[in-house]
N, CA, C and O atoms as a GROMACS GRO file, in nm:
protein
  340
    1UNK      N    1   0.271  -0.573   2.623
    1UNK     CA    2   0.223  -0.624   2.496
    1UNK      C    3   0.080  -0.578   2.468
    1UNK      O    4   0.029  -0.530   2.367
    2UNK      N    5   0.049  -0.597   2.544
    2UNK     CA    6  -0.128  -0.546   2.575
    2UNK      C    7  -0.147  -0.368   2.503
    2UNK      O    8  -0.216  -0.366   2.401
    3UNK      N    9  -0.122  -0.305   2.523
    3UNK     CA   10  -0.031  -0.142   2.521
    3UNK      C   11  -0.020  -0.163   2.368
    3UNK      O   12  -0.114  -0.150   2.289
    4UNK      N   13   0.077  -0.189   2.343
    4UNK     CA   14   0.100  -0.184   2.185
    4UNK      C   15   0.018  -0.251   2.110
    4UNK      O   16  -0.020  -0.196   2.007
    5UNK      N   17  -0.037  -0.397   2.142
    5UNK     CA   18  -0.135  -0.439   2.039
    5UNK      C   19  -0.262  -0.300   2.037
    5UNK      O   20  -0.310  -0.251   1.935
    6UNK      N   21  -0.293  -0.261   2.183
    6UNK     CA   22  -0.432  -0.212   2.164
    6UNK      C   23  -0.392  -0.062   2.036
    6UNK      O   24  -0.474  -0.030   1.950
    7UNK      N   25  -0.254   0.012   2.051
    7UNK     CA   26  -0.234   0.119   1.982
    7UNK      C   27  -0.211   0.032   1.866
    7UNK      O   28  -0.177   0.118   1.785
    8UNK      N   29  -0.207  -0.047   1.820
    8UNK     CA   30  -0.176  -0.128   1.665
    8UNK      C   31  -0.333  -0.184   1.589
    8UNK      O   32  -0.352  -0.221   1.473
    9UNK      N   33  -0.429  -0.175   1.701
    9UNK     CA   34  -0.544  -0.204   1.731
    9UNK      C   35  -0.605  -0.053   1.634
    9UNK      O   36  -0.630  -0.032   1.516
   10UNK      N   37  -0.608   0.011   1.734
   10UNK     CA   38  -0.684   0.116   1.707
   10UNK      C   39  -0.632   0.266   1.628
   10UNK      O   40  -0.701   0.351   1.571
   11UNK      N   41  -0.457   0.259   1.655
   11UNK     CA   42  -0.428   0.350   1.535
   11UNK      C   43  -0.456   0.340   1.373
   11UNK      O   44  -0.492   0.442   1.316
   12UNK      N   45  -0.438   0.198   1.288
   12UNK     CA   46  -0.501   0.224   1.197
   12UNK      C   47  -0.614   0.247   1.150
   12UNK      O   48  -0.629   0.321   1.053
   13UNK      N   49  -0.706   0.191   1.209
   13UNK     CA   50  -0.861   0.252   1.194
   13UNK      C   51  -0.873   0.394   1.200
   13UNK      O   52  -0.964   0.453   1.141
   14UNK      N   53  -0.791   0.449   1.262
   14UNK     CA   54  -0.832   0.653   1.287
   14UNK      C   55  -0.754   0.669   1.209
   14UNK      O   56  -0.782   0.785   1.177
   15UNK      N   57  -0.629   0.627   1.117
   15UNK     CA   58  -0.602   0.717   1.001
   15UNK      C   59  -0.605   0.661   0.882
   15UNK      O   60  -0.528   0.704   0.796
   16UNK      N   61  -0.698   0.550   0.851
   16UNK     CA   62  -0.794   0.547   0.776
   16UNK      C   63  -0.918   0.612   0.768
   16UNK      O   64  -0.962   0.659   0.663
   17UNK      N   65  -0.965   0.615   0.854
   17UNK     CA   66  -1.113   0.710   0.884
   17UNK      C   67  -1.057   0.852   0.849
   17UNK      O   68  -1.129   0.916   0.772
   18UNK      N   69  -0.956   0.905   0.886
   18UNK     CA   70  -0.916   1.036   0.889
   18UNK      C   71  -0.876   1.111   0.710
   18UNK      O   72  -0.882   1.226   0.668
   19UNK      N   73  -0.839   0.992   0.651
   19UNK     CA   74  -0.786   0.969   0.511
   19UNK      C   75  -0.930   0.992   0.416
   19UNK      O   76  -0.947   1.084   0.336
   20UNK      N   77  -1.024   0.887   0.448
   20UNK     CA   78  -1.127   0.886   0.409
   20UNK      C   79  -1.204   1.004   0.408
   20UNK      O   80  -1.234   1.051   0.299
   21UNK      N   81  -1.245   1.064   0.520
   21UNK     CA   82  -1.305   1.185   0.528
   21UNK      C   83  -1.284   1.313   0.470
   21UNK      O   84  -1.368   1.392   0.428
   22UNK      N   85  -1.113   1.327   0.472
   22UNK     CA   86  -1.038   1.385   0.426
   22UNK      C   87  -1.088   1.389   0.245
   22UNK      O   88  -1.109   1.489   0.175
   23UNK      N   89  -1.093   1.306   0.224
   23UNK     CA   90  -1.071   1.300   0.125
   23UNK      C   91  -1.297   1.324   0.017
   23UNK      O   92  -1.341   1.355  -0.094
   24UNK      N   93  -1.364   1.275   0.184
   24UNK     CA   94  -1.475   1.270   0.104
   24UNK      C   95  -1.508   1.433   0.132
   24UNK      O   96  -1.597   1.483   0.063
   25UNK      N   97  -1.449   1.506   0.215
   25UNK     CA   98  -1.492   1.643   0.176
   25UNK      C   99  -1.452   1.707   0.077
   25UNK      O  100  -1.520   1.807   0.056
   26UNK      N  101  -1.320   1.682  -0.036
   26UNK     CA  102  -1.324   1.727  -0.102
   26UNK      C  103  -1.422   1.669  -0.248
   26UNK      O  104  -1.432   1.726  -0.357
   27UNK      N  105  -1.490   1.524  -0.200
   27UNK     CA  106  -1.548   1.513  -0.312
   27UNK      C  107  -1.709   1.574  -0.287
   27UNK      O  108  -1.799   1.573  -0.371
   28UNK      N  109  -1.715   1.617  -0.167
   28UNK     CA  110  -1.876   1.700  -0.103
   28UNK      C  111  -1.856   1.796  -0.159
   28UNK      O  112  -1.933   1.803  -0.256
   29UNK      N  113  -1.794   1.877  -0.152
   29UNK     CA  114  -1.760   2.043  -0.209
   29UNK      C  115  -1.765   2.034  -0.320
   29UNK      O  116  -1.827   2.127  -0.372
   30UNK      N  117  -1.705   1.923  -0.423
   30UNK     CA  118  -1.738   1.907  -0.566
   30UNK      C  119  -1.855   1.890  -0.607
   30UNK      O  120  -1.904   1.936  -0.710
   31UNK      N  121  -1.904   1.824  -0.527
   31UNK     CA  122  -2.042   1.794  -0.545
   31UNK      C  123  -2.151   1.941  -0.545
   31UNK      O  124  -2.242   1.994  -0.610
   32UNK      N  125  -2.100   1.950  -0.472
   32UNK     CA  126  -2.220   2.097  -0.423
   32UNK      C  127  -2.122   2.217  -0.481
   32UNK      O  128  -2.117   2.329  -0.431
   33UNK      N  129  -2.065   2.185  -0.562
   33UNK     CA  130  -2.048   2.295  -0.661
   33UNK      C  131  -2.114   2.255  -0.808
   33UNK      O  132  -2.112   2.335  -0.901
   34UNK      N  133  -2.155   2.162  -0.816
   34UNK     CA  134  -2.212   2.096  -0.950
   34UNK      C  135  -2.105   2.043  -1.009
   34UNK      O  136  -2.097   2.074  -1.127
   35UNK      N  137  -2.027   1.980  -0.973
   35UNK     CA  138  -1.879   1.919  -1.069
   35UNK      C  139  -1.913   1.779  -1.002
   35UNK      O  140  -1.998   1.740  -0.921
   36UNK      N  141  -1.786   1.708  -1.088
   36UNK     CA  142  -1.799   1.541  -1.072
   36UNK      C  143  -1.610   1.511  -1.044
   36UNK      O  144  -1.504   1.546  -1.097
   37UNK      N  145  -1.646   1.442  -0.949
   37UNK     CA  146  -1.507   1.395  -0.880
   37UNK      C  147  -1.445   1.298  -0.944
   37UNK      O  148  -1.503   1.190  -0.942
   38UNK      N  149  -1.304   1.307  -1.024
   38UNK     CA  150  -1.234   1.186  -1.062
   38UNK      C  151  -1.133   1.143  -0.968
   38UNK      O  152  -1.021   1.190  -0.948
   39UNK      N  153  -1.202   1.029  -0.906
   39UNK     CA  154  -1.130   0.980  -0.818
   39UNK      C  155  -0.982   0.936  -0.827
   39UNK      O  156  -0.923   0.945  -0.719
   40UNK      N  157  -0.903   0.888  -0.937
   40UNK     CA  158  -0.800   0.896  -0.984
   40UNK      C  159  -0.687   1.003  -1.013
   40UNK      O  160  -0.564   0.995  -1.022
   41UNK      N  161  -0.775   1.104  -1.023
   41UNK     CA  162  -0.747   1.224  -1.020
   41UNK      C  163  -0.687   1.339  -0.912
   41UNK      O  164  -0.591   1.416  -0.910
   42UNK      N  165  -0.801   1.304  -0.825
   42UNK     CA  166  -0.833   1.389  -0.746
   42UNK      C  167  -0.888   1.510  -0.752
   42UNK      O  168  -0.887   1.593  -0.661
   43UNK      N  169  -0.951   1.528  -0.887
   43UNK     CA  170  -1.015   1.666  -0.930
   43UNK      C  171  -1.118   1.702  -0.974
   43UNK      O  172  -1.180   1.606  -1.020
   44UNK      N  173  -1.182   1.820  -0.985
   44UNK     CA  174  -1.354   1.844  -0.971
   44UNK      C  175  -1.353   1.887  -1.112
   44UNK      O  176  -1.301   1.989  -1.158
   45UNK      N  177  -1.438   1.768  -1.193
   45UNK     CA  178  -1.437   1.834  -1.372
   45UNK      C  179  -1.621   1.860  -1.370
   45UNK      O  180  -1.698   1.856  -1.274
   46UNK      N  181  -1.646   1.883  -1.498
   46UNK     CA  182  -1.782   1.915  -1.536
   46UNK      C  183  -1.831   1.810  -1.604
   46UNK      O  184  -1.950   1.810  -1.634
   47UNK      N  185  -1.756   1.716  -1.634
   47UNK     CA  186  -1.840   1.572  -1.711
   47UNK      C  187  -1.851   1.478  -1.586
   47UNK      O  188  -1.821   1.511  -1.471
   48UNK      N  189  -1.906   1.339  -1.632
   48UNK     CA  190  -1.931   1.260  -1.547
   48UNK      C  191  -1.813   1.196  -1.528
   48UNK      O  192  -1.744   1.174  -1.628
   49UNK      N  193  -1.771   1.156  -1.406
   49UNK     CA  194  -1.637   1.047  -1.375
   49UNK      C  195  -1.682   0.915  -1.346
   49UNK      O  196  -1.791   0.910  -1.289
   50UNK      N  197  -1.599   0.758  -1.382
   50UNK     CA  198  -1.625   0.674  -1.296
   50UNK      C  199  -1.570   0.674  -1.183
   50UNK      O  200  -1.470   0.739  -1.155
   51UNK      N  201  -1.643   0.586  -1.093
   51UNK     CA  202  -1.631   0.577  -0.992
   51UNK      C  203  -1.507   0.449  -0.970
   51UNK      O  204  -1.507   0.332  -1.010
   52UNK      N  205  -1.416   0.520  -0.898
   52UNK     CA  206  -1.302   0.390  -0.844
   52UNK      C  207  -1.254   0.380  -0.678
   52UNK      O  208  -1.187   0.446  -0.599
   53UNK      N  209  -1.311   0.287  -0.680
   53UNK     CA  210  -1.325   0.236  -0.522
   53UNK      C  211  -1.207   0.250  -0.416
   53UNK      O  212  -1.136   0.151  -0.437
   54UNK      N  213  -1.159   0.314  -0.326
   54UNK     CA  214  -1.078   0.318  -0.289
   54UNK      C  215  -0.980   0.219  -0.202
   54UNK      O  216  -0.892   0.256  -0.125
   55UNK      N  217  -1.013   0.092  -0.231
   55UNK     CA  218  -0.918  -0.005  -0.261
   55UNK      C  219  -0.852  -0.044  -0.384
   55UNK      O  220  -0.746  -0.108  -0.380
   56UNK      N  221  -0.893  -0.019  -0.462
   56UNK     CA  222  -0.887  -0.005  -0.589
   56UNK      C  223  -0.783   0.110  -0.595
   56UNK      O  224  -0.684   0.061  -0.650
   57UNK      N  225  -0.762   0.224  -0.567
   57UNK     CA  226  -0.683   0.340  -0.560
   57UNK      C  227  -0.549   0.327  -0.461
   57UNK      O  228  -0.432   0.341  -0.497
   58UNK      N  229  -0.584   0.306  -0.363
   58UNK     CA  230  -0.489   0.279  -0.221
   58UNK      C  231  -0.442   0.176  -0.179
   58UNK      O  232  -0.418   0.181  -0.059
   59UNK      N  233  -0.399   0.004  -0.272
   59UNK     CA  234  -0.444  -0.108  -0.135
   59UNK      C  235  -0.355  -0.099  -0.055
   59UNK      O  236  -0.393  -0.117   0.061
   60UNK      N  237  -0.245  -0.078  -0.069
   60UNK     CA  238  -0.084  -0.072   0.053
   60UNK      C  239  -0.186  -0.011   0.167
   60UNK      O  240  -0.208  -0.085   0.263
   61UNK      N  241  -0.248   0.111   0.164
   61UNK     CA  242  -0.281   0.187   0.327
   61UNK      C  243  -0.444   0.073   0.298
   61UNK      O  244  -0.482   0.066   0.415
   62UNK      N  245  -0.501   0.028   0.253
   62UNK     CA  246  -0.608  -0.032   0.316
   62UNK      C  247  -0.554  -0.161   0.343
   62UNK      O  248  -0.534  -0.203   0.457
   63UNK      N  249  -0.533  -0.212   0.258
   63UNK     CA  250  -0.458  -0.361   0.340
   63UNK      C  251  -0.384  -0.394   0.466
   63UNK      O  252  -0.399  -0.468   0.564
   64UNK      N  253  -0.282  -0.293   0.412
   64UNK     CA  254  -0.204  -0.266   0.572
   64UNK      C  255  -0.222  -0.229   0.642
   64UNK      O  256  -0.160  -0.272   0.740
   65UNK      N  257  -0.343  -0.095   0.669
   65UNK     CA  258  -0.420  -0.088   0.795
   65UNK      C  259  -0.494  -0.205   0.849
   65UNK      O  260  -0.512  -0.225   0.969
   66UNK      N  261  -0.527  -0.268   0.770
   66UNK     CA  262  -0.639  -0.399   0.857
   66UNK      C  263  -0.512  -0.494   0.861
   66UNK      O  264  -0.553  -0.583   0.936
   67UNK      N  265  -0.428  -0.518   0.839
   67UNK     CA  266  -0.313  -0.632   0.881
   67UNK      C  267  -0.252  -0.575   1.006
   67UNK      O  268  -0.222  -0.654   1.096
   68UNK      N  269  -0.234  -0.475   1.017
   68UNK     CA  270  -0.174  -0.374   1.165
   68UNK      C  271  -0.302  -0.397   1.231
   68UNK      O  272  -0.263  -0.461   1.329
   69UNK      N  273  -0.420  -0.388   1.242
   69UNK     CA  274  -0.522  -0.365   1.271
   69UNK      C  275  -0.549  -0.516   1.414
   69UNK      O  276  -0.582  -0.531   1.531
   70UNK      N  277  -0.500  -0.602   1.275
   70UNK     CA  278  -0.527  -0.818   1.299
   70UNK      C  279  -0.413  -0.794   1.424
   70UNK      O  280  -0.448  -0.779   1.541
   71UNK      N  281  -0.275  -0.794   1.380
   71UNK     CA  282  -0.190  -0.772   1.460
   71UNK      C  283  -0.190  -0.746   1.598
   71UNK      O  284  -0.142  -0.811   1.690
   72UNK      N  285  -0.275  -0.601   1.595
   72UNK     CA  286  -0.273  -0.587   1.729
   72UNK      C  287  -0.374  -0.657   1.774
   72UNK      O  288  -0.364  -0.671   1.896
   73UNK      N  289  -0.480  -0.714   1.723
   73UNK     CA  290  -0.559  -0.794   1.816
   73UNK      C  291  -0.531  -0.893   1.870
   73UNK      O  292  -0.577  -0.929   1.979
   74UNK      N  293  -0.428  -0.969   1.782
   74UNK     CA  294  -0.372  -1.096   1.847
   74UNK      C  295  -0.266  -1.070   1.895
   74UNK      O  296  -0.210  -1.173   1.933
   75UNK      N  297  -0.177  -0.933   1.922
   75UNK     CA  298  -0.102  -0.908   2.076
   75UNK      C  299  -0.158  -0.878   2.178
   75UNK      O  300  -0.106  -0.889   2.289
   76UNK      N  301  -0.284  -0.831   2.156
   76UNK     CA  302  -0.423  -0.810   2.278
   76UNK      C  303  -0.480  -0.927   2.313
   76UNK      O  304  -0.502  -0.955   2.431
   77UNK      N  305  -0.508  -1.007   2.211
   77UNK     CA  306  -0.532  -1.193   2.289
   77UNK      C  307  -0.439  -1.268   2.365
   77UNK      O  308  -0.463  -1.339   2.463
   78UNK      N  309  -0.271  -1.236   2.281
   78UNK     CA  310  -0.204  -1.305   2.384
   78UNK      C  311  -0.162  -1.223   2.491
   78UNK      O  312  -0.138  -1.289   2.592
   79UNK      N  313  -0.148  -1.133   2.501
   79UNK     CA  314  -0.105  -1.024   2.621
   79UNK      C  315  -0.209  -1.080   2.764
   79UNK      O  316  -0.184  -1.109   2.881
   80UNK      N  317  -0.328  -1.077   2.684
   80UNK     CA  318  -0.436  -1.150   2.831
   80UNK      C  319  -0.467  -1.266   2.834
   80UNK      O  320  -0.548  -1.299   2.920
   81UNK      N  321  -0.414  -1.368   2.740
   81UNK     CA  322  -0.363  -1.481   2.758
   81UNK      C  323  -0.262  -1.513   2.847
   81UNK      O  324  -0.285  -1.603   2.928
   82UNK      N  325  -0.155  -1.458   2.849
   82UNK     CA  326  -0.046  -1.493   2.907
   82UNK      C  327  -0.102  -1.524   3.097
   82UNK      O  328  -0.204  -1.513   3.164
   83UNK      N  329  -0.019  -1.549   3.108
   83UNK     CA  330  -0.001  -1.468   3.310
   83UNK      C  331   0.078  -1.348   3.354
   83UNK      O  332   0.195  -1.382   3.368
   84UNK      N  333   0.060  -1.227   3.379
   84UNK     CA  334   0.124  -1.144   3.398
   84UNK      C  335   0.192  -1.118   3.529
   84UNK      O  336   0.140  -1.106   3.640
   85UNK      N  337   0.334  -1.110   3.491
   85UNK     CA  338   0.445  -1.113   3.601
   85UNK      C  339   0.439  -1.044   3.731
   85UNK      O  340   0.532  -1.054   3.811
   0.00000   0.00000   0.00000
């Protein structure tokens, strides 16, 4: 139990982080080309874009990463809770 909470633990955090990054290099390269990122979009225009938060864009993968996230912590509390056989 211990095992799977800790991979339920720590896999969503790395492909969120991985998503994120992913995603802020393509708004770096926009940037440093002189364009403006529509986040809705996903594309590099020449006017200004608002800004939309990426919970706001994504919540299924942000929500559900931090609920997978809870999950495994509390199969990691009870796993070393328990007594092991």
């Amino acid at each position: 139990m211990i095992r799977l909470g800790l991979l339920l633990l720590v896999l969503p955090v790395l492909v969120l982080l991985g998503v994120y990054f992913w995603e802020l290099g393509d708004v770096r390269a926009c940037q440093l080309d002189g364009g403006y990122w529509n986040y809705l979009d996903g594309a590099c225009y020449d006017t200004p874009q608002p800004f939309v938060s990426w919970l706001e864009r994504s919540p299924l993968l942000v929500n559900g990463g931090m609920l997978l996230s809870v999950v495994g912590l509390v199969m990691c509390m009870v796993g070393f809770y328990t007594k092991s056989r």
